[in-house]
Legacy VTK file of the C-alpha trace (Angstrom):
# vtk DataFile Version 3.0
C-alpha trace
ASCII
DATASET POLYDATA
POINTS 220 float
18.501 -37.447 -42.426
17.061 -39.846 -39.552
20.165 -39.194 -37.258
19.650 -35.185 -37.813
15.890 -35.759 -36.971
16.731 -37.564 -33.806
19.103 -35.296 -32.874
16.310 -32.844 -33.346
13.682 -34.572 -31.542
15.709 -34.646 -28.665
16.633 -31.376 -28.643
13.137 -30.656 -28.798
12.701 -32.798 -25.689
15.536 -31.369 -23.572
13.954 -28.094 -24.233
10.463 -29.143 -23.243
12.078 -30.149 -20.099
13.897 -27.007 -19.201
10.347 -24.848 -19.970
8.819 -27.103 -17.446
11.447 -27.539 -14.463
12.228 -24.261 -12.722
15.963 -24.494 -12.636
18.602 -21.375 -13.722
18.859 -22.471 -16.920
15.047 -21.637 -17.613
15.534 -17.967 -17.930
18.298 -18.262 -20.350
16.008 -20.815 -22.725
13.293 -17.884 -22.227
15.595 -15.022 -22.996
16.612 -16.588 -26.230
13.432 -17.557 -27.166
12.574 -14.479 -26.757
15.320 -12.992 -28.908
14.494 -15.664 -31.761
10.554 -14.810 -31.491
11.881 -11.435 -32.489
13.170 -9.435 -35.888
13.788 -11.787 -38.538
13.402 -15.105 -36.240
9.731 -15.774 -36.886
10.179 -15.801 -40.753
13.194 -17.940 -40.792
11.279 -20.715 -37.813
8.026 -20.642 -40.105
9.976 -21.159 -42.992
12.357 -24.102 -41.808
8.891 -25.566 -40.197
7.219 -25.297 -43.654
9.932 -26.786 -45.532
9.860 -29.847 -42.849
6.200 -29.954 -43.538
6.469 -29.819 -47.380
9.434 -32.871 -46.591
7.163 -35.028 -44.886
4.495 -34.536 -46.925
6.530 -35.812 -50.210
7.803 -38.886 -47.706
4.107 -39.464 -46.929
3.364 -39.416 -50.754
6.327 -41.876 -51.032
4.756 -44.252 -48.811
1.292 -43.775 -50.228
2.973 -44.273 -53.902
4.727 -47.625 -52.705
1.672 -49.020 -50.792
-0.320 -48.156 -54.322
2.388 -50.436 -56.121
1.973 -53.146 -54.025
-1.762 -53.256 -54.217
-1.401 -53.394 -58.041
1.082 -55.817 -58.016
-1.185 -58.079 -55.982
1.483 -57.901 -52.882
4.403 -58.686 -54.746
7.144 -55.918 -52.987
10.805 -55.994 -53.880
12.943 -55.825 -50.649
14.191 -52.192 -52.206
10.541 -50.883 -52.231
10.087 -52.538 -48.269
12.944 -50.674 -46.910
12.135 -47.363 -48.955
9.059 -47.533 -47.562
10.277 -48.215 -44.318
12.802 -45.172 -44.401
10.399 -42.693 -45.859
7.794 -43.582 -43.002
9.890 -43.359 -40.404
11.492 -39.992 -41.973
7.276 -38.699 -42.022
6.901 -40.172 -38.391
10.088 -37.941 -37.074
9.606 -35.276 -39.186
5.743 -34.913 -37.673
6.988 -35.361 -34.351
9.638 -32.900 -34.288
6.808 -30.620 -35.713
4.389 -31.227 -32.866
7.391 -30.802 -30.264
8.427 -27.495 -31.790
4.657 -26.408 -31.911
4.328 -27.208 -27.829
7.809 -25.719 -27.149
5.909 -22.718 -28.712
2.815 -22.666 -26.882
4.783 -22.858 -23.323
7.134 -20.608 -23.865
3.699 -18.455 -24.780
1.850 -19.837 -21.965
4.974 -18.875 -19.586
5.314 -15.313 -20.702
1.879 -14.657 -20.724
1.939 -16.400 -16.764
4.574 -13.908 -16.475
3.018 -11.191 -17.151
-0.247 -11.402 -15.463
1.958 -12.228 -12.522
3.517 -8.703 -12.951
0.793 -6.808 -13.285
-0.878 -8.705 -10.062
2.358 -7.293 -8.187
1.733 -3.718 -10.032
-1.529 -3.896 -8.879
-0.630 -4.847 -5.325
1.768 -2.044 -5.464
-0.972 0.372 -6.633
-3.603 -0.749 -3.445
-0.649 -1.139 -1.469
-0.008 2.878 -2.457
-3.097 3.652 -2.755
-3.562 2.744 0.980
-0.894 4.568 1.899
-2.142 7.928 0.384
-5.265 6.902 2.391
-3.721 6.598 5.761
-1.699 9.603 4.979
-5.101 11.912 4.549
-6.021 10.328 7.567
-3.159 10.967 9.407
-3.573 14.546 8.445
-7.296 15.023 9.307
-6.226 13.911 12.514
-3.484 16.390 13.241
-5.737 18.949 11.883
-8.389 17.798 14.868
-5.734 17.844 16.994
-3.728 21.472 16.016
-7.878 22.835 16.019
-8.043 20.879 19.797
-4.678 22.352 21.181
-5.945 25.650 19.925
-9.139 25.257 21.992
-7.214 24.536 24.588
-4.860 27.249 24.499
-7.834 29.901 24.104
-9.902 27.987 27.286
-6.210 28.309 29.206
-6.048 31.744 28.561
-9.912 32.341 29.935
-9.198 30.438 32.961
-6.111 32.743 33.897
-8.116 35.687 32.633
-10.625 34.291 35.116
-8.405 33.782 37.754
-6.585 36.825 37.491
-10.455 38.439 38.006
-11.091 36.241 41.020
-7.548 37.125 42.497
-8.535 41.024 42.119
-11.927 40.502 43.244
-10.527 39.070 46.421
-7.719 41.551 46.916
-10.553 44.172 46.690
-12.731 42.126 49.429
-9.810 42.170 51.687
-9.297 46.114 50.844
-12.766 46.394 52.051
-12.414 44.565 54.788
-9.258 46.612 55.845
-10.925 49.259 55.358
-14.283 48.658 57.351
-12.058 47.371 60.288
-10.555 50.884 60.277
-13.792 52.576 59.770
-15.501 50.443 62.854
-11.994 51.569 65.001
-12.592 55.103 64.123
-16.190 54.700 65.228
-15.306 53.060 68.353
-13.272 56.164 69.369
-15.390 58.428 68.210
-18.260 56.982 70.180
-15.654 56.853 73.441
-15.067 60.434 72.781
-18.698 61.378 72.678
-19.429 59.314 75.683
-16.180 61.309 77.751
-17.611 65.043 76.630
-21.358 63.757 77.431
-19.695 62.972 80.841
-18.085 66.143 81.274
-20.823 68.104 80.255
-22.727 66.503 82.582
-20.042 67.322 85.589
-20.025 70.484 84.476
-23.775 70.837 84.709
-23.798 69.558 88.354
-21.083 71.760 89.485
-23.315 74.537 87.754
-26.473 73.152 90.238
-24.629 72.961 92.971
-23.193 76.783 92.789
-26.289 78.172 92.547
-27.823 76.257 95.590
-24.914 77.969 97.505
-25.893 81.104 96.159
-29.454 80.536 96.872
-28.825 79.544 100.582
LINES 1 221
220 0 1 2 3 4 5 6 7 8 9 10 11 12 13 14 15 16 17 18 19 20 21 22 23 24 25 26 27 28 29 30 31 32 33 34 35 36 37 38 39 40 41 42 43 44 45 46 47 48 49 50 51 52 53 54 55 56 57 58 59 60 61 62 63 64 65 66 67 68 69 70 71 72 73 74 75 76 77 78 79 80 81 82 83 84 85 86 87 88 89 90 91 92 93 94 95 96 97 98 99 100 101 102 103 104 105 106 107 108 109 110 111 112 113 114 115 116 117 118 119 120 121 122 123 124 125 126 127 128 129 130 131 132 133 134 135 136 137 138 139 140 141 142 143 144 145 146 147 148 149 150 151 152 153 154 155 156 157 158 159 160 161 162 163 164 165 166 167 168 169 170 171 172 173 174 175 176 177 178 179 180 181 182 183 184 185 186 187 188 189 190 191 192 193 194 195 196 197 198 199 200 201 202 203 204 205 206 207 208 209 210 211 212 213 214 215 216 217 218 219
């Protein structure tokens, strides 16, 4: 019984170890915890932990029982009863401590899950802002190339006035130029019109001194 509850105890220990070190053999101790925490596992731990219990309470009622004797037999102890009580103490002493090992191996493998876990949903919710931020540069991203499709339009239509504009300027001069063709040839046609007058005024007025001077002859 003491050898199986040292082998125990160290078992206990080597397992408290592996919880606590992060080395590759740490997720296979948590995976089959995990498998023994579930289905039947639970029933058959609490009741191998309850008969321990009921064990070391009958080895503490042992001791208690011996200790009793000796009192009432003013301290006279056979060597049997010494070693009896000897065994049974150290069998309560084991069986206690194999108890409180088992009950921390519990509460990390609890305590590890549970650090587990909140680490995941950290991540999940890093994931989520990290998403979330996306989405938010992505609206963004499209209000801006909505400014900028409604800007190029703007463009486009102020483009098309300045040609329009320009096309009006271009005709306005062509018809300036017209014009001034066609003054040019007006002010020619004047010119020689005015020469002509000026050449009929001049032979009118040869004609009218040849005219004078006929009838002087005739008059003479």
């Amino acid at each position: 019984m003491i050898q199986v509850l040292f082998t125990v105890i160290f078992a206990e220990m080597a397992l408290i170890l592996l919880l606590i070190f992060k080395t590759p053999l740490r997720k296979l101790v948590i995976m089959g915890m995990d498998r023994v925490k579930r289905g039947r596992g639970p029933i058959v731990v609490k009741t191998t932990g309850g008969t321990i219990f009921i064990v070391m309470l009958s080895s503490i009622y042992s001791v208690v029982s011996i200790h009793k004797r000796w009192i009432d037999e003013d301290g006279n102890v056979t060597p049997t009863d010494q070693i009896l009580m000897a065994q049974h103490l150290l069998e309560a002493s084991l069986m206690g401590f194999s108890l409180f090992l088992a009950l921390m191996i519990d509460r990390l493998h609890h305590y590890i899950r549970e650090l587990r876990m909140r680490s995941m949903e950290a991540v999940n919710k890093q994931n989520r802002g990290f998403e979330d931020g996306k989405n938010g540069a992505s609206d963004d991203m499209n209000s801006l190339e909505e400014e900028a499709s409604a800007l190029r339009l703007k463009i486009k239509k102020l483009e098309a006035t300045v040609e329009e504009k320009a096309k009006e300027s271009s005709d306005a001069e062509a018809n300036v130029v017209a014009l001034k063709k066609q003054s040019e040839h007006f002010l020619r046609e004047n010119d020689s019109l005015h020469e002509d007058n000026q050449n009929l005024r001049a032979q009118v007025q040869s004609l009218d001194q040849r005219s004078s001077n006929s009838d002087v002859k005739k008059a003479s």
